[in-house]
N, C-alpha and C positions, 0 to 999 in steps of 0.2 A: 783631241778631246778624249778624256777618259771615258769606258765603255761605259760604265754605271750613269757618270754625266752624261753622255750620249742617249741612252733611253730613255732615262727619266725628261731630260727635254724634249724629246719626241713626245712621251707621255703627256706633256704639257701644252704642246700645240696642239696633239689632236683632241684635248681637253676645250682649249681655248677656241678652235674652229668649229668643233660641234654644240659649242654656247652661243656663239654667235655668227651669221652672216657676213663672210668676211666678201668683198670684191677686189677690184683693180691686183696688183701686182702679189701682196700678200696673199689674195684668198688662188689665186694661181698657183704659189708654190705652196700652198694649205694641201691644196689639191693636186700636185703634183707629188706632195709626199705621203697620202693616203694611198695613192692611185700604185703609189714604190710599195709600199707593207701591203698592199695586196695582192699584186702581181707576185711577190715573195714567199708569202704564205698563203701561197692559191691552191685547195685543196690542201691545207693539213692547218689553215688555223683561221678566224673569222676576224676580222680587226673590228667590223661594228660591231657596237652592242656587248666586247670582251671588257673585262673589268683590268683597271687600269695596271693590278698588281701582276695578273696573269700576262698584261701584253707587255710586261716592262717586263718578266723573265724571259719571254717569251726575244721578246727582242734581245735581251742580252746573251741567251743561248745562240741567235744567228748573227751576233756579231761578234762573239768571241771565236765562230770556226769560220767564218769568211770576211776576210779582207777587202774586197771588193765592198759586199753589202757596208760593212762600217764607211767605208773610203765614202760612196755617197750617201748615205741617212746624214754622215757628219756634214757633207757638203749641201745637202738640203735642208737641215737645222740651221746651221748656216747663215745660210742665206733667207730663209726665213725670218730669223733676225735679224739681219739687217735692212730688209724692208719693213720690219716693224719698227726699227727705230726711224726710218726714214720717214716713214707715213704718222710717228708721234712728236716729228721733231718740229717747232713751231717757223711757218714763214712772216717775217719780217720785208714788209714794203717799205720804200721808201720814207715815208713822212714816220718810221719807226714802230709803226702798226701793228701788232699781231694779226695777220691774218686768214691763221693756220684753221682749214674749215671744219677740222675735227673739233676743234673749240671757239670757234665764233659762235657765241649766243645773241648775234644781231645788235648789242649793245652799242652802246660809243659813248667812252668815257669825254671828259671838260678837255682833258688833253689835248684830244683828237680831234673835236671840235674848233678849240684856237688854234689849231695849227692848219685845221682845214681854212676858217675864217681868215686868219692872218696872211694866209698865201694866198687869198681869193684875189683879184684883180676885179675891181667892178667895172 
């Protein structure tokens, strides 16, 4: 990943996890890569509360002189995404259901209903 890309997506999750309460797997490496940029910039830069333009220099300054620090931000970007697409990608039950819990509004369409009825065995 290019360094500029590289920042700017960091800049965006930790946009995206101080808007919201993240849990389970994603809000773990939220917080596993807050917990990276602060151990990093311990004593000589503040990650809460910095404005997003300064922490995306600020970050592209430590990833253009160390190899290492790029090697994992990229690898906790990462992965980061791709528990994000995991945790948005819809589960599909048998009877063909949507029923991914991030979007179940408790609904049930005619659908689901005759195929629920149809299969009933009385």
């Amino acid at each position: 990943m290019d360094v500029s890309q590289l920042a700017l997506s960091t800049i965006k999750i930790l946009q995206a996890i101080s808007d919201k309460a993240l849990d389970g797997a994603l809000g773990k490496i939220g917080s596993d890569l807050v917990d990276f940029l602060n151990k990093k910039f311990q004593g000589r830069f503040q990650i809460k509360g910095a404005k997003p333009e300064v922490l995306e220099a600020e970050i592209l300054r430590e990833a253009q002189g160390d190899n290492k620090f790029c090697e994992e931000l990229e690898r906790l970007v990462r992965e980061y995404h791709h528990r994000e697409r995991e945790s948005n990608s819809p589960n599909i039950s048998q009877s063909g259901v949507n029923i991914s819990v991030n979007n179940n509004t408790g609904k049930v369409t005619g659908q689901e209903i005759n195929n629920f009825f149809r299969h009933k065995h009385w």
